[in-house]
Gaussian input, Z-matrix of N, CA and C with variables (Angstrom, degrees):
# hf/3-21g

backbone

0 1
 N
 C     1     B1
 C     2     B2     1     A1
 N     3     B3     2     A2     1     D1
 C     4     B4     3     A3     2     D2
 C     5     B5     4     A4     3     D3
 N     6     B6     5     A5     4     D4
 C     7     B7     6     A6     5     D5
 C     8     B8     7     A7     6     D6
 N     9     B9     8     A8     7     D7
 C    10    B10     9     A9     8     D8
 C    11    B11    10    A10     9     D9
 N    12    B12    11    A11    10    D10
 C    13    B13    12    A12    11    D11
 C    14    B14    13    A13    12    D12
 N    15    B15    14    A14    13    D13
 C    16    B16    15    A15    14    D14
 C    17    B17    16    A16    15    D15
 N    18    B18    17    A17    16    D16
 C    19    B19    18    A18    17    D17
 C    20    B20    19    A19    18    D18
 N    21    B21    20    A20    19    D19
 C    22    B22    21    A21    20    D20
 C    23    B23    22    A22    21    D21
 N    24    B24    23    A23    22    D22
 C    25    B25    24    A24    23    D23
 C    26    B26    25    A25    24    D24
 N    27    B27    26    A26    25    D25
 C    28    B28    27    A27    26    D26
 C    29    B29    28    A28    27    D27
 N    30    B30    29    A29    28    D28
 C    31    B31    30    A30    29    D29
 C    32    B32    31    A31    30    D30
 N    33    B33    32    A32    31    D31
 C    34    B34    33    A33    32    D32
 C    35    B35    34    A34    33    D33
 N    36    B36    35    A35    34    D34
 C    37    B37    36    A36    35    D35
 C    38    B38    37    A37    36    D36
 N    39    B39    38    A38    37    D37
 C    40    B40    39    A39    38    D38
 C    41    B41    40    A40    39    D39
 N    42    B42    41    A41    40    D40
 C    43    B43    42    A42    41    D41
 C    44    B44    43    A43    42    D42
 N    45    B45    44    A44    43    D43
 C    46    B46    45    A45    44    D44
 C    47    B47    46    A46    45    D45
 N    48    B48    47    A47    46    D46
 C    49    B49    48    A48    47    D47
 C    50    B50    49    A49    48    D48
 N    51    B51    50    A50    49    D49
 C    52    B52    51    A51    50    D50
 C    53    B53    52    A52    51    D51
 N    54    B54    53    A53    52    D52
 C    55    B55    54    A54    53    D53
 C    56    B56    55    A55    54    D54
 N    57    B57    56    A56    55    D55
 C    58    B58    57    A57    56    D56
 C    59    B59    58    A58    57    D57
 N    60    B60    59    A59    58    D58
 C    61    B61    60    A60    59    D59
 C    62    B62    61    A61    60    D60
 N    63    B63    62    A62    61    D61
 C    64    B64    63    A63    62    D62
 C    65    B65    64    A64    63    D63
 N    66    B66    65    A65    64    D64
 C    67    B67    66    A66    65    D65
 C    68    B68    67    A67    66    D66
 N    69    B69    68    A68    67    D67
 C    70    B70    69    A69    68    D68
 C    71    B71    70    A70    69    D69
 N    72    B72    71    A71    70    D70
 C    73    B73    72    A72    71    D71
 C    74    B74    73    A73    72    D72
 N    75    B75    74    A74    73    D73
 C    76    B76    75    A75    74    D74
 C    77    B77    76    A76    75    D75
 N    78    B78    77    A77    76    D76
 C    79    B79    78    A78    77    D77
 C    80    B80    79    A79    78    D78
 N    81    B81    80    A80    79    D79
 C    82    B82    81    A81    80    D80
 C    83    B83    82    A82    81    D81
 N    84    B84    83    A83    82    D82
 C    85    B85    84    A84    83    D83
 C    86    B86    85    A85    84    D84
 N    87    B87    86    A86    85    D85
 C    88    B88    87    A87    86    D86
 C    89    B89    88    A88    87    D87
 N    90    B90    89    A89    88    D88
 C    91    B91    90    A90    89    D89
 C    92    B92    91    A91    90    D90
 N    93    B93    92    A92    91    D91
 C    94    B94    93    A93    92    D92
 C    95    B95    94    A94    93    D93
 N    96    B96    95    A95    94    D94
 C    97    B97    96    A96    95    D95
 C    98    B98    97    A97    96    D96
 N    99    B99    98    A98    97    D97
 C   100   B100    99    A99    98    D98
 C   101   B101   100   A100    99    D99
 N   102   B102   101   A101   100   D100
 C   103   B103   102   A102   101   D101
 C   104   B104   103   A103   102   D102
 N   105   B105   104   A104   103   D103
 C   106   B106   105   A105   104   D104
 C   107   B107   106   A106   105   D105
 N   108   B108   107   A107   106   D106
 C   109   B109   108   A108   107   D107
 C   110   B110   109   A109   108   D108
 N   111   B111   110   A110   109   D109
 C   112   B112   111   A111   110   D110
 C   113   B113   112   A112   111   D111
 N   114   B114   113   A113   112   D112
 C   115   B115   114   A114   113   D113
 C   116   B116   115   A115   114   D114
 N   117   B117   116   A116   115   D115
 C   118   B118   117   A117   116   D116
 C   119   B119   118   A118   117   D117
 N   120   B120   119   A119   118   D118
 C   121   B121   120   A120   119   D119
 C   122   B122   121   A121   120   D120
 N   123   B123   122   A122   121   D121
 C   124   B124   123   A123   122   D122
 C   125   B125   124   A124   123   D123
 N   126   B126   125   A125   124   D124
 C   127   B127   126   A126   125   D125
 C   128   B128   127   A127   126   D126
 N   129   B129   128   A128   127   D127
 C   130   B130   129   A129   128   D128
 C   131   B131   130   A130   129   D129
 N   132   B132   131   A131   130   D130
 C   133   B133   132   A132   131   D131
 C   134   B134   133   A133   132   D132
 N   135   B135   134   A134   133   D133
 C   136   B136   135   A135   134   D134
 C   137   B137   136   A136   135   D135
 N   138   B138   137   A137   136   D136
 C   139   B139   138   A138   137   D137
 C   140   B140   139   A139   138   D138
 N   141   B141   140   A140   139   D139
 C   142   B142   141   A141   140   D140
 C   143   B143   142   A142   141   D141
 N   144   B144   143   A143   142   D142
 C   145   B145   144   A144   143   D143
 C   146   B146   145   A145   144   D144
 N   147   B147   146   A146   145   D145
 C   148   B148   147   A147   146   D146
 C   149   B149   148   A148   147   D147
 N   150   B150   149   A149   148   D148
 C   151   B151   150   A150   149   D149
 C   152   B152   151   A151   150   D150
 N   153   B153   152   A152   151   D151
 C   154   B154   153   A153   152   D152
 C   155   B155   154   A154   153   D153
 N   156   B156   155   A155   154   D154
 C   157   B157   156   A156   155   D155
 C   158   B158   157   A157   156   D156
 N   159   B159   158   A158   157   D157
 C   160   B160   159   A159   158   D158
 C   161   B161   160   A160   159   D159
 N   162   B162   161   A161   160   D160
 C   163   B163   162   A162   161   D161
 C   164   B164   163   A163   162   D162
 N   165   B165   164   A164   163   D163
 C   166   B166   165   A165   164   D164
 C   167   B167   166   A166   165   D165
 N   168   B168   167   A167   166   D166
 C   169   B169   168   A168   167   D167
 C   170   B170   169   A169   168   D168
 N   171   B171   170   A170   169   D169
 C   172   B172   171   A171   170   D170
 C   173   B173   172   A172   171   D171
 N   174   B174   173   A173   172   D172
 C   175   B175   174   A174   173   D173
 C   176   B176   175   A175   174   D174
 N   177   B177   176   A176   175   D175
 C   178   B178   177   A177   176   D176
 C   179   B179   178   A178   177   D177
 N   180   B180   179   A179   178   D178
 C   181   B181   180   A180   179   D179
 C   182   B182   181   A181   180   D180
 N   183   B183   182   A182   181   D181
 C   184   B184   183   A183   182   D182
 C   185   B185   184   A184   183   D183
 N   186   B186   185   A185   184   D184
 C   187   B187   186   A186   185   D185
 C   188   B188   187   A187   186   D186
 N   189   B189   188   A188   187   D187
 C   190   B190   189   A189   188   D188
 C   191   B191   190   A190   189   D189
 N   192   B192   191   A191   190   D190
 C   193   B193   192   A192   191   D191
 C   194   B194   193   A193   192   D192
 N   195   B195   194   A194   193   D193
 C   196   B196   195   A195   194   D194
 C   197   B197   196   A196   195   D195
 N   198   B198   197   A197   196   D196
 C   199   B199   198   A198   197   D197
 C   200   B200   199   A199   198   D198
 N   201   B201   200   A200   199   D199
 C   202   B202   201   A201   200   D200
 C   203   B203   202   A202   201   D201
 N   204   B204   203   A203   202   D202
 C   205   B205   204   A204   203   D203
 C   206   B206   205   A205   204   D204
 N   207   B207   206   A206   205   D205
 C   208   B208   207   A207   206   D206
 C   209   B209   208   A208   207   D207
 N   210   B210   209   A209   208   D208
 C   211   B211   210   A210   209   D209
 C   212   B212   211   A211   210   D210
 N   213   B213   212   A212   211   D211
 C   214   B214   213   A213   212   D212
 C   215   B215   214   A214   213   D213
 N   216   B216   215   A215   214   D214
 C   217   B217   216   A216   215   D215
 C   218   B218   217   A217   216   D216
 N   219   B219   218   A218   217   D217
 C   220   B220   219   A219   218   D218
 C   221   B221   220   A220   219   D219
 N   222   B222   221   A221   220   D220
 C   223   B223   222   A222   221   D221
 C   224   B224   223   A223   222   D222
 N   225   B225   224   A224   223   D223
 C   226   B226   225   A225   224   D224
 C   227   B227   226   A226   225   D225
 N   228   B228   227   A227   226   D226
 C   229   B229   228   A228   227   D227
 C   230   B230   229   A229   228   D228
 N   231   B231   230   A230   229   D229
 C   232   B232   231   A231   230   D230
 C   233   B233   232   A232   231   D231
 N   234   B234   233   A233   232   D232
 C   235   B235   234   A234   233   D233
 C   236   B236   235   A235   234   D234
 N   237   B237   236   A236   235   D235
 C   238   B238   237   A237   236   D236
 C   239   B239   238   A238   237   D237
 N   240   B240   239   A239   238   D238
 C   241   B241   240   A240   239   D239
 C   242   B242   241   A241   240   D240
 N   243   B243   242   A242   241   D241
 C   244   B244   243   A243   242   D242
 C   245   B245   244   A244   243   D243
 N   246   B246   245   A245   244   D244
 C   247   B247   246   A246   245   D245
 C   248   B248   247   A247   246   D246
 N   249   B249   248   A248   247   D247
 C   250   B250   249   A249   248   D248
 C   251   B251   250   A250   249   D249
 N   252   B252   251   A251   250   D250
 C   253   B253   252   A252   251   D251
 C   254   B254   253   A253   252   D252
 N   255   B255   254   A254   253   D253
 C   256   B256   255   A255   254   D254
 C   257   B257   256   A256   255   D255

   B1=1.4410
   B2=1.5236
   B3=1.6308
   B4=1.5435
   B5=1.2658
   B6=1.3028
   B7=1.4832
   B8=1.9490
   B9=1.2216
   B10=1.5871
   B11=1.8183
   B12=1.0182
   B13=1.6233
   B14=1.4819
   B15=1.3247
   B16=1.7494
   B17=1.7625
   B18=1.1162
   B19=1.4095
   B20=2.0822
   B21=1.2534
   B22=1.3319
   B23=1.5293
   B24=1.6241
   B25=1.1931
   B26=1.8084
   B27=1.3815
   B28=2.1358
   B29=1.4220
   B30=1.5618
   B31=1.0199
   B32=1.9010
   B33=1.1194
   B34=1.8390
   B35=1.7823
   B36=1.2562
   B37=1.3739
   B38=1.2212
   B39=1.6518
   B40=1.0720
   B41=1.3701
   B42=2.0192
   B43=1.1622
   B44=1.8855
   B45=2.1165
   B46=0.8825
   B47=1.7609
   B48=1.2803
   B49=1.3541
   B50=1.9308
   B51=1.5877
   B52=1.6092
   B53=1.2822
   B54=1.2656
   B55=1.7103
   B56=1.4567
   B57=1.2243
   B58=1.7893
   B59=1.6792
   B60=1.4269
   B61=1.5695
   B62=1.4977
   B63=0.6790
   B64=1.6089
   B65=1.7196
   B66=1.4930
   B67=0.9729
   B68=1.4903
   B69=1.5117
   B70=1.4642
   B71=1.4967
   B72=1.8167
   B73=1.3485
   B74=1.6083
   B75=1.7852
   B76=1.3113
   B77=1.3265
   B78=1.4373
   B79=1.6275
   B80=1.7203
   B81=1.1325
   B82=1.5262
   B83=1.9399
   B84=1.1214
   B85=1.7230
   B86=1.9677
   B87=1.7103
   B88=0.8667
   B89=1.7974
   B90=1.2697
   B91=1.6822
   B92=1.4076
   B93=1.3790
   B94=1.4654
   B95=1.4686
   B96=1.0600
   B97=1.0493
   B98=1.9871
   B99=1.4751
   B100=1.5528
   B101=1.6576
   B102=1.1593
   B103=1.4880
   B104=1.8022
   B105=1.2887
   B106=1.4459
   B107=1.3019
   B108=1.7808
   B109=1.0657
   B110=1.5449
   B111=1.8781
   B112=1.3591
   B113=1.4061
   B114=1.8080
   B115=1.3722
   B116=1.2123
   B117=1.3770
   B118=1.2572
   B119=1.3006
   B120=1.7582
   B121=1.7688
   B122=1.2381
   B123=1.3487
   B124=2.0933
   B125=1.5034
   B126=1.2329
   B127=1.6235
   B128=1.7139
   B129=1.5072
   B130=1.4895
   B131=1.7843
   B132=1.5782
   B133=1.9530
   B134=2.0810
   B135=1.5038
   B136=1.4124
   B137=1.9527
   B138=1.7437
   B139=1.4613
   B140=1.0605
   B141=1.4327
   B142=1.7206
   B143=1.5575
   B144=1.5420
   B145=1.5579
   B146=1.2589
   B147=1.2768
   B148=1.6254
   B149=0.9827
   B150=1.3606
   B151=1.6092
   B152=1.9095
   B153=1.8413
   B154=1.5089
   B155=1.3457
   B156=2.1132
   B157=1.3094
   B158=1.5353
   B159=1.9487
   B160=1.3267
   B161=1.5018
   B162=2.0738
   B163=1.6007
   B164=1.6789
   B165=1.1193
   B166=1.5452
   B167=1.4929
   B168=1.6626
   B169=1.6113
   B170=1.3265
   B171=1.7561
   B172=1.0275
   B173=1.8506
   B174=1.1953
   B175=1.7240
   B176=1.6758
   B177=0.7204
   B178=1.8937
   B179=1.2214
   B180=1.7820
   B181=0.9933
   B182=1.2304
   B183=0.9284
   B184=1.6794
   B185=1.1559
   B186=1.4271
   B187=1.4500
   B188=1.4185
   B189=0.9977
   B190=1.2446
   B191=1.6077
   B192=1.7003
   B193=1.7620
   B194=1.3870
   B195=1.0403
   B196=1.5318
   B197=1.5981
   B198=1.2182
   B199=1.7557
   B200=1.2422
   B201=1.3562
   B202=1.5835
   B203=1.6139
   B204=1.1001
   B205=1.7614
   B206=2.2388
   B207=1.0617
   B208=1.4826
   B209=1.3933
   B210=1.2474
   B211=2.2441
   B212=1.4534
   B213=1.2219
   B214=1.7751
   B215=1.4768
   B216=1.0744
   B217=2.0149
   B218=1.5513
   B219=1.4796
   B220=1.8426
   B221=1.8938
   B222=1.2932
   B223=1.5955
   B224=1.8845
   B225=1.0467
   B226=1.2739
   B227=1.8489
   B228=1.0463
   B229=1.5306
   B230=1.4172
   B231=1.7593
   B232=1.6562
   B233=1.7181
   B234=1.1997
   B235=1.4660
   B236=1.3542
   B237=1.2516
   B238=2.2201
   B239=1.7519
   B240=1.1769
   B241=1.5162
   B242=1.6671
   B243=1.3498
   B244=1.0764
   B245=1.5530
   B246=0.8692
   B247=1.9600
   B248=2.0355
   B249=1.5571
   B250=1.1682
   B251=1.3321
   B252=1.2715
   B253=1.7356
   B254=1.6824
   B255=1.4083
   B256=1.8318
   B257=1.2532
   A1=108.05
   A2=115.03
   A3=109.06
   A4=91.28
   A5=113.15
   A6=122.10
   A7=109.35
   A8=104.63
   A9=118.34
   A10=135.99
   A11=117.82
   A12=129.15
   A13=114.27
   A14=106.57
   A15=104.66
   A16=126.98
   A17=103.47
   A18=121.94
   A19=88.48
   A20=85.57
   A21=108.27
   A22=123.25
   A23=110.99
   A24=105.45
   A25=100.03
   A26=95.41
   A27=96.43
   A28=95.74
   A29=128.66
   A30=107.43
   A31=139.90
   A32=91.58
   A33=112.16
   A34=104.91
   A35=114.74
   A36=123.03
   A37=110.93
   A38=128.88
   A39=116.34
   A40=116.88
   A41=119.51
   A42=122.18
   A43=109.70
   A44=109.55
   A45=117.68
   A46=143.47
   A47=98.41
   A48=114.30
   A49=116.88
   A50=88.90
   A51=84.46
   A52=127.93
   A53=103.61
   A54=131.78
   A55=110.71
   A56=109.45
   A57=117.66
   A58=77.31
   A59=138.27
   A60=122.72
   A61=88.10
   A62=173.86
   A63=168.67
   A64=100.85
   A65=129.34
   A66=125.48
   A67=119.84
   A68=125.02
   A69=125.12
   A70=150.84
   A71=76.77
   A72=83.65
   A73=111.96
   A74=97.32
   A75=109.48
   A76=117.18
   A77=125.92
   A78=107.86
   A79=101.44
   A80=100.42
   A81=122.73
   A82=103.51
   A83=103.44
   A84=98.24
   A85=104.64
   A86=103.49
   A87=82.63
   A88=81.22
   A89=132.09
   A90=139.61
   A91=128.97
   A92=121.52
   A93=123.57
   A94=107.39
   A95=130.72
   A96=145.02
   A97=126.41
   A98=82.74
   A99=90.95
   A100=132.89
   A101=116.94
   A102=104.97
   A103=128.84
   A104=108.01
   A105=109.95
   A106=110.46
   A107=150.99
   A108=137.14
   A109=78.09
   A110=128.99
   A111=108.92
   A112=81.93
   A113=116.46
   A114=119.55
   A115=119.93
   A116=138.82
   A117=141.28
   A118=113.33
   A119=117.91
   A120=112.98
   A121=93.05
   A122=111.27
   A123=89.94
   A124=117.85
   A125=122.09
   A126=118.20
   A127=86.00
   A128=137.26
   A129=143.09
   A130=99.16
   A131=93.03
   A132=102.75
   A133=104.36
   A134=107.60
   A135=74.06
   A136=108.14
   A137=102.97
   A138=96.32
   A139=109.04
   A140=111.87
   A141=117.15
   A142=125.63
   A143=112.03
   A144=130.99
   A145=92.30
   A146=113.96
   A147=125.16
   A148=106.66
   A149=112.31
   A150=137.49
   A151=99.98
   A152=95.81
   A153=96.47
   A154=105.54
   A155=114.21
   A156=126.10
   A157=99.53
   A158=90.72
   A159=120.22
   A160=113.62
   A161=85.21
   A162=94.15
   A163=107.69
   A164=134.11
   A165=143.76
   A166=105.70
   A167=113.67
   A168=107.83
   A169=115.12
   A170=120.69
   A171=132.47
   A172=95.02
   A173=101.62
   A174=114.79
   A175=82.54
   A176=129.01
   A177=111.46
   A178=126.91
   A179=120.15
   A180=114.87
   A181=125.77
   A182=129.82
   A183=137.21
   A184=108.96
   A185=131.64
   A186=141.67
   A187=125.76
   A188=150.06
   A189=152.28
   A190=121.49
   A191=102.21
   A192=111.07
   A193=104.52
   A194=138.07
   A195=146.17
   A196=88.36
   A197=103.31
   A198=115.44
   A199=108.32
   A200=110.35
   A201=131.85
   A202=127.84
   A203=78.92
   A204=69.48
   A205=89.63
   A206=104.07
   A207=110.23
   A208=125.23
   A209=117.59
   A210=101.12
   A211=109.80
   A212=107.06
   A213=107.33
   A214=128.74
   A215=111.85
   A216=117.43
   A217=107.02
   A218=94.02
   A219=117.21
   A220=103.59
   A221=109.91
   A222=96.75
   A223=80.36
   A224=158.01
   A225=152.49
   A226=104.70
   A227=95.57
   A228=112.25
   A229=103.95
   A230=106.11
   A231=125.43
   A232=94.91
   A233=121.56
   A234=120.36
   A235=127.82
   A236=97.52
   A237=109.44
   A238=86.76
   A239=104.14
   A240=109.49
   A241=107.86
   A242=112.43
   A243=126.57
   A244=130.54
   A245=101.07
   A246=128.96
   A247=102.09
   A248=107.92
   A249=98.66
   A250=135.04
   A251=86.23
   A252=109.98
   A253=124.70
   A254=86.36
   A255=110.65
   A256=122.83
   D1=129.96
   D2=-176.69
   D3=-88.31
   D4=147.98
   D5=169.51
   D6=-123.04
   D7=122.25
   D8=158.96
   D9=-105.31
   D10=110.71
   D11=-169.98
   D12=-81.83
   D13=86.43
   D14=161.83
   D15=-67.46
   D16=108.65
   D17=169.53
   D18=99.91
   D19=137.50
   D20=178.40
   D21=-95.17
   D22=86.35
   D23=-146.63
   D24=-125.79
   D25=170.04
   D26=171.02
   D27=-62.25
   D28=-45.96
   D29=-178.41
   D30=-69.38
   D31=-40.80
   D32=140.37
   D33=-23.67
   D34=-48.43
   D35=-162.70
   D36=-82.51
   D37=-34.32
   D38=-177.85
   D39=-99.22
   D40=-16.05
   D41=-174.66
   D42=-58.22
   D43=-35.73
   D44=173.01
   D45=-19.67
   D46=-80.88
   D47=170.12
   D48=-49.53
   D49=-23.45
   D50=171.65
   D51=-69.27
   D52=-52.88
   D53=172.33
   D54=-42.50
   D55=-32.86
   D56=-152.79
   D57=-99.27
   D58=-11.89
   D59=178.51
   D60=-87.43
   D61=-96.62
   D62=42.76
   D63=146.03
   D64=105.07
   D65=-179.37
   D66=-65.48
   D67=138.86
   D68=-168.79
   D69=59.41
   D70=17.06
   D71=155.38
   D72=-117.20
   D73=172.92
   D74=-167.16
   D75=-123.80
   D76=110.84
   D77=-163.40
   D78=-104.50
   D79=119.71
   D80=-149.20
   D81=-91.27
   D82=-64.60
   D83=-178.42
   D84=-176.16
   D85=171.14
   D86=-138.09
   D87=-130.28
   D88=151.77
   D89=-176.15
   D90=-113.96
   D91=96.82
   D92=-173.35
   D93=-111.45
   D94=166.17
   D95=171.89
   D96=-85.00
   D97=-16.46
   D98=147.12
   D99=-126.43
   D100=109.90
   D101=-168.57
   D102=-35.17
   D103=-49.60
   D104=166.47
   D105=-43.73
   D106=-37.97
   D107=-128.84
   D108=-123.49
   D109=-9.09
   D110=-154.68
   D111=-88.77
   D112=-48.17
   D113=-179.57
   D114=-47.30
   D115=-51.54
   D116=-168.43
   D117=-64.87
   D118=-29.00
   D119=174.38
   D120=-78.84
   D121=-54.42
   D122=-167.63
   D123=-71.17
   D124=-4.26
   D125=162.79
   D126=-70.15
   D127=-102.79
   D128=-173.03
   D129=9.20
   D130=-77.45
   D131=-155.22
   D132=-73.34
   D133=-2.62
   D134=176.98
   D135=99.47
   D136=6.18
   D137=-171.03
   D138=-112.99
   D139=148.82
   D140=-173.16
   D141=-77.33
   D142=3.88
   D143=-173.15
   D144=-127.24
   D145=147.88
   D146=118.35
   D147=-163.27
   D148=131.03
   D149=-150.87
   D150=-141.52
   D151=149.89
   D152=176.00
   D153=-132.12
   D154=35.91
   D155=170.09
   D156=-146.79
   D157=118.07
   D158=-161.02
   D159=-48.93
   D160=-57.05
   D161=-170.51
   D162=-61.66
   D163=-45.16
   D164=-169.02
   D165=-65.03
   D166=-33.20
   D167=170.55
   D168=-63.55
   D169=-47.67
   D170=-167.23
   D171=-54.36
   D172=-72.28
   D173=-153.51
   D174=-58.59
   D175=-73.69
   D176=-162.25
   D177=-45.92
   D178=-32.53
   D179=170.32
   D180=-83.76
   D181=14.60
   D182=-176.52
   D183=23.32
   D184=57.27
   D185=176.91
   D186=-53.18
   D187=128.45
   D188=162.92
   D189=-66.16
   D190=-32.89
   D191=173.79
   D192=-158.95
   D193=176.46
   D194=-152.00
   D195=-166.27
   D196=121.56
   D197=143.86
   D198=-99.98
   D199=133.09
   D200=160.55
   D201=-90.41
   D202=118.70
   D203=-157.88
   D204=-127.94
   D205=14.22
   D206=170.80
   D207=-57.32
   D208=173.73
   D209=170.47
   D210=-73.14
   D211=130.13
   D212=174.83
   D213=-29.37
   D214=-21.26
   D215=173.24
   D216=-55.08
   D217=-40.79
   D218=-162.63
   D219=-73.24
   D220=-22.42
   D221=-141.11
   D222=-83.30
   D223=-79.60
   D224=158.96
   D225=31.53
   D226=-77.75
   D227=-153.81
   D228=-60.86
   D229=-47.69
   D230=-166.53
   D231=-73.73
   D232=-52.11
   D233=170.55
   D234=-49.19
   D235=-20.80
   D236=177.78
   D237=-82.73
   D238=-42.80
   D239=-160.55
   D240=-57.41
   D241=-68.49
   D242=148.33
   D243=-2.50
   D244=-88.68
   D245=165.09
   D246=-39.32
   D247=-46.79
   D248=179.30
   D249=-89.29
   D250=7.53
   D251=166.49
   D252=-93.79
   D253=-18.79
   D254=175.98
   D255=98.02

């Protein structure tokens, strides 16, 4: 399962290490709203993205699931977003 992380968060940080115990999945890259902060988590965790354009994160990573881990205002919009990517 590819996995992609909207908003680059502590919590982002701890769901991590779980996922990565979990056989077959793949934690792929990661989406902030500021590019410096998208690069700097996915340099940290080991991810091959970090991007601070939603639609272009979504479509490249061909994700299988998305954790949201953004500020609650955000999770609405990124979850339509999400969903319409499949």
């Amino acid at each position: 399962m590819r996995w992609g992380f909207i908003g680059a968060s502590n919590i982002a940080e701890r769901v991590i290490p779980s996922l990565r115990k979990l056989e077959g999945q793949t934690l792929v890259g990661v989406y902030s709203r500021r590019l410096s902060r998208a690069q700097e988590f996915a340099a940290q965790q080991g991810l091959a993205i970090g991007s601070d354009d939603l639609e272009s994160f979504l479509t490249q990573g061909r994700f299988d699931a998305v954790y949201i881990s953004s500020t609650n205002e955000l999770h609405h919009p990124q979850a339509l977003a999400a969903l319409a990517h499949g």
